[in-house]
N, C-alpha and C positions, 0 to 999 in steps of 0.2 A: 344610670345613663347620664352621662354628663355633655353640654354643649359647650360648642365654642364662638357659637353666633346666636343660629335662631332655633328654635325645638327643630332638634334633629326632626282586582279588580272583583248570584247564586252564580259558583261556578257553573255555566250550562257543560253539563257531559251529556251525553246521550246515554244508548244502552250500546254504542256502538266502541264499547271498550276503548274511547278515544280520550287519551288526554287532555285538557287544554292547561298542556304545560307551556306585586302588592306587589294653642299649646298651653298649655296650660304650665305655668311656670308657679312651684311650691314657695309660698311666703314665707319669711323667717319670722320666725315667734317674736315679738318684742324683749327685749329684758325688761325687767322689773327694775325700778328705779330703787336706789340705796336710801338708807336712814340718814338723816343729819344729824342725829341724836350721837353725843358724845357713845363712845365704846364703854361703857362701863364695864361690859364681862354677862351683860343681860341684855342688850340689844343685838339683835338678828338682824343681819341683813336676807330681803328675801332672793333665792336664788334665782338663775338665769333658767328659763325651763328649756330642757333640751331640745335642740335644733333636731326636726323631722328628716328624713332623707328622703329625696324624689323617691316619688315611685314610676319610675319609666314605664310598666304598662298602663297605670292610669291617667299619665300625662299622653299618650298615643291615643288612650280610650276618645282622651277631652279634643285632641287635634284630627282626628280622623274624619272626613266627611260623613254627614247627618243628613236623614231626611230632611228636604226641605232647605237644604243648602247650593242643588243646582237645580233651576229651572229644567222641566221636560224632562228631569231623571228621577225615576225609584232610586232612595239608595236603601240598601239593606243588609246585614250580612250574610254570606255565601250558604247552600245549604250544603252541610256536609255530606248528605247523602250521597251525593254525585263528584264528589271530592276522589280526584284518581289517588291520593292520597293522604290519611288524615293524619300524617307528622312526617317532617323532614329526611327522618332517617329509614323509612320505607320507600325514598324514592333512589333505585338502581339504577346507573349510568354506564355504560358502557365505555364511555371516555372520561375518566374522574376528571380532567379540566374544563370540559363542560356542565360537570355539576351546576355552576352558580346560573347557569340560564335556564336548565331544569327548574330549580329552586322557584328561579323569579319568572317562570313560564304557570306555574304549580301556586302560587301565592303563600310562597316562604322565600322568607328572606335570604340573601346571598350572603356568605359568611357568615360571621358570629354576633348576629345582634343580642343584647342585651333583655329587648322586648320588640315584640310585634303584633300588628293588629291590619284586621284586614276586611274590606267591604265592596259590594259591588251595585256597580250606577246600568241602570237597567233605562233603556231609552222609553220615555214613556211609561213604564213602570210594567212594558207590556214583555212577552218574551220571547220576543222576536229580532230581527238587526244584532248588530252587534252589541256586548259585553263591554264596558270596562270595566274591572278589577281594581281596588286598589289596596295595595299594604305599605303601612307604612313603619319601619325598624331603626330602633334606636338600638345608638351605636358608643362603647365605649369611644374617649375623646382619640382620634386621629382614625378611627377605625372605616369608618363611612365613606372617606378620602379612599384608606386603599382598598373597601369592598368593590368602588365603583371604578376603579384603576383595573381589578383583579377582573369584571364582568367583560371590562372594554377589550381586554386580552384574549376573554375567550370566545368573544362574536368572530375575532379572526382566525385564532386557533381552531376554531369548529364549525369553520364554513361549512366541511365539506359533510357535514350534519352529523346527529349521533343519537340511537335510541334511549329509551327510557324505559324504566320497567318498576311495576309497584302492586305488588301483589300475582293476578291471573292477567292485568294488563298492560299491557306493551303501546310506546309509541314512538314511531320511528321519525325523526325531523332529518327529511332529505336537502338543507341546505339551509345556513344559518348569512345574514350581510345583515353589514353596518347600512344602517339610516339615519338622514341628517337630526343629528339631536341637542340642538344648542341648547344652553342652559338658559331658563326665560330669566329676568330680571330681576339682581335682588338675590338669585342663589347660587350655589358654589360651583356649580357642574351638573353634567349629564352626558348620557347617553342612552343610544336607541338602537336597536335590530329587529328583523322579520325572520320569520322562521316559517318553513312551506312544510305541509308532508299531504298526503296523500290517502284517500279514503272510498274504495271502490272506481279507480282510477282518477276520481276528481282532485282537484288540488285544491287546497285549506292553506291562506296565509291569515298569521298570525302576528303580530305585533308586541312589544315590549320599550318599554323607555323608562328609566330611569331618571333622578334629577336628585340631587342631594342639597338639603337645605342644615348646614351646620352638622352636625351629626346625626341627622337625621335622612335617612333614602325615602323617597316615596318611588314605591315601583307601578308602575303602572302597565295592566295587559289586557290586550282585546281580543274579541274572540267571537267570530258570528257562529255560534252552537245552531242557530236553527238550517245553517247552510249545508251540515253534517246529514240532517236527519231530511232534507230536500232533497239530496241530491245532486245541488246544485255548487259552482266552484263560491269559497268563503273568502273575503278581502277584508279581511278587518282594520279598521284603524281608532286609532285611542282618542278620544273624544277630547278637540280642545276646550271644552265646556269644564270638563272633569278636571282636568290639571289644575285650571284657572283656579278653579276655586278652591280648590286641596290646597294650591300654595299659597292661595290667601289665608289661610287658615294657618299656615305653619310661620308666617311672616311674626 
């Protein structure tokens, strides 16, 4: 994974087959300094030891929010158990240009990242309120640019909503709009949408935003799970606490 600036959200599911469809920079080895000693045909020079190459998921490992890195939040990673799906290519869309909002609804990355890593900020550390998610994908160099170019095309392309399927569950998003999502300060771009659907007539909004720092996306998505299992209507929104400090970290 390479950049070109800077180092490139426990899922709550219920049992109510509902979706809730996410720097460490590698040092170079020193050389070894040469002999002054005349070349006779017996003096060595010692070699250059070879340069390591990133390793893009352990640099995602070292930039990803940590316990302890925002006030009033548990962070920790997702439990897969409740995971509507546990890899990329189990999740069916019925509109393939909606896929990348699936993906980044789902905490998998949109397009073709390199690596990805992903954890979720629990309010209070209790499990209740809303969710955020976060993942963060690293991106071959120019790639990140057009993943979040290709996401912004399909919040308009798929307003008019598009289900999802991954395995025995299905989730249906009746209606996809852009929300203001300025890029905070300091990184390349972004963007943001809501996403509504619907669950024993109650209506569930959903949130997602994006923000790319170098070639790096951090996705971010919210999600009130206990609104599902109440009863009650869900309004989630992505935690400015959580961004804040994701992108301190990737700075």
């Amino acid at each position: 994974m390479r950049r070109t600036t800077r180092p490139s959200s426990r899922r709550t599911r219920t049992g109510l087959a509902l979706s809730v469809l996410t720097a460490l920079s590698v040092a170079a080895l020193g050389a070894c300094a040469g002999s002054d000693a005349p070349d006779d045909g017996g003096s060595t020079r010692a070699a250059a030891p070879e340069k390591k190459a990133p390793d893009p998921a352990a640099e995602l490992k070292s930039a990803v929010l940590a316990e302890g890195d925002v006030s009033g939040f548990k962070i920790r990673k997702p439990d897969q158990e409740y995971a509507f799906a546990t890899s990329r290519d189990r999740i069916k869309v019925d509109r393939a240009e909606c896929a990348p909002l699936a993906y980044a609804m789902n905490q998998f990355a949109p397009g073709t990242a390199e690596a990805e890593v992903t954890r979720v900020a629990a309010p209070g550390g209790k499990s209740v309120g809303s969710f955020t998610y976060v993942t963060l994908a690293g991106y071959a160099d120019g790639a990140a640019k057009s993943t979040l170019a290709e996401v912004t095309k399909a919040i308009g392309t798929c307003a008019g909503g598009f289900t999802a399927k991954s395995g025995g569950s299905s989730s249906a998003y009746d209606a996809i709009a852009r929300e203001p999502g300025t890029a905070p300060s300091g990184t390349d771009g972004a963007t943001a949408f809501r996403a509504t659907t619907k669950y024993q007539g109650v209506t569930h909004t959903m949130r997602t935003r994006l923000v790319r720092h170098g070639d790096t996306l951090a996705v971010y998505f919210a999600v009130d799970g206990m609104a599902f299992t109440q009863g009650r209507p869900g309004d989630a929104e992505v935690a400015p606490a959580v961004v804040k400090a994701q992108g301190a970290k990737l700075k």
